[in-house]
N, C-alpha and C positions, 0 to 999 in steps of 0.2 A: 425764577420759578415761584421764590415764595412772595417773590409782590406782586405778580399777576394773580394767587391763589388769595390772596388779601383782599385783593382789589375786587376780585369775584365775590367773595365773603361780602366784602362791604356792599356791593352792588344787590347783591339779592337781599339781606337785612334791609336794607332800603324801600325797595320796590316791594317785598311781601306786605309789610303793612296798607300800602294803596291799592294793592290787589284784593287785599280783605276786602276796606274799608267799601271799594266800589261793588264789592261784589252783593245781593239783595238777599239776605241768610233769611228772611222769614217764610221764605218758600221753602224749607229742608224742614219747617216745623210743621209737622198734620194738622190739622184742623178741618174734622171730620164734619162738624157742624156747619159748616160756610159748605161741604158738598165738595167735589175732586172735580179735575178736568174731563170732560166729557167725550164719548168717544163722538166723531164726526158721522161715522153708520148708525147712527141711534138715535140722532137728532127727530124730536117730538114734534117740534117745530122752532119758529124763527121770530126774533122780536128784533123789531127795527129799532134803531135808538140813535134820533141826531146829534152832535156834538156841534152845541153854539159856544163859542165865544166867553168860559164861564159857567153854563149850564147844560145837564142832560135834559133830552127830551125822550119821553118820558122818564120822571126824576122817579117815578112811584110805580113797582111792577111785581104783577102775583102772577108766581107758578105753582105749581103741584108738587110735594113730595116723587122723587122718584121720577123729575122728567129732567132729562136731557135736553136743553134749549142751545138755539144758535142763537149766540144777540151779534144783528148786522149792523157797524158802527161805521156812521156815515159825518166826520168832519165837515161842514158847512161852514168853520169857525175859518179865520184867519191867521190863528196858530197850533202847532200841535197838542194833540189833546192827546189825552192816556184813559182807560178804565180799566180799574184794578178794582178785584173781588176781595175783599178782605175784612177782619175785625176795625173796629174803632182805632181800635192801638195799632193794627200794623198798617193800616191805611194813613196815621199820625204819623208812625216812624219814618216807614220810608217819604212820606213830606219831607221830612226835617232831613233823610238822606240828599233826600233829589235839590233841597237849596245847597250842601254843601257842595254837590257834585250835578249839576243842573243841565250836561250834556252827556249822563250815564245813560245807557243804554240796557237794556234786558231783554232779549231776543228770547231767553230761552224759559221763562216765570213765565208759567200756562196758565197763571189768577189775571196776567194781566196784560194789554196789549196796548201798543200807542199808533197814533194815526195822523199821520200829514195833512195841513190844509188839501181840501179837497178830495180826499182819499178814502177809503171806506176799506174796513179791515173786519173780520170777526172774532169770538173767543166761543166756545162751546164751554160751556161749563154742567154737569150732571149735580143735581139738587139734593141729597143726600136724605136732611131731615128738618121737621117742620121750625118755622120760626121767621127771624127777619136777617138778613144777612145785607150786608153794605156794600154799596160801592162807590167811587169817589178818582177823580181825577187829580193825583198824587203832586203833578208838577208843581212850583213855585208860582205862587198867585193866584192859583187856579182853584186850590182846594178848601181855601176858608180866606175870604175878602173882607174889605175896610166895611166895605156899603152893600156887599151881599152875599149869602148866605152859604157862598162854595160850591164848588160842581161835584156835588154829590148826589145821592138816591140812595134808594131802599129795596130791596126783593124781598115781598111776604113769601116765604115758601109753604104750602096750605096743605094741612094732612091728607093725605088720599083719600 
């Protein structure tokens, strides 16, 4: 009994630290200026946004204070893309997550969504308050290149 209870011991000691490590903690911090997830009934309207290979199109997009936007994210690329809402820094961190663990998965982080060649997924996000807020495709390779300039963009969010 007490080597199995050992063995248990050492088994979860073990495993807890990669359950951390995989799991995406910058979503459990508010950040009220980047604006909250949006409710899907409230939607103001809808912004298309392809996903090439490397780059969004459109990389550069102003909303309004206080609108709730659908952005319909449409993969034409040949691998998967991600867009994540987020500051400089946490759009940096989790980079530097997704090279250590580059088949992590996050279903449940409402700042960001990932899309399969050929696929088209959405994010709703509500706009909170004025300014510019980032977005960036987090993956390995994707977000800051040799020869170009990263798959990222900008949201002016513009006073009411």
């Amino acid at each position: 009994m007490k080597k199995i209870l050992i063995v248990s011991a050492l088994t979860l000691g073990l495993a807890s630290p990669v359950a951390f490590a995989q799991h995406d903690h910058h979503s459990e911090e508010k950040n009220t200026s980047l604006g909250n997830p949006g409710d899907p009934g409230e939607v103001s309207r809808t912004i298309e946004i392809t996903m090439v290979d490397n780059r969004f199109k459109p990389s550069e997009i102003k909303v309004k204070q206080g609108e709730t936007v659908k952005f319909l994210l449409n993969n034409t690329g040949k691998k998967k893309h991600e867009m994540m809402i987020g500051t400089p820094e946490d759009i940096d961190k989790h980079n530097k997550m997704m090279k250590k663990f580059p088949d992590m998965e996050h279903p449940d982080e409402p700042n960001m969504v990932s899309v399969a060649p050929g696929k088209t997924a959405e994010l709703v996000w509500h706009f909170t308050e004025a300014g510019t807020v980032d977005f960036a495709c987090p993956l390995p390779g994707h977000f800051k290149g040799m020869n170009f300039p990263g798959m990222k963009g900008t949201i002016e969010v513009e006073t009411k």
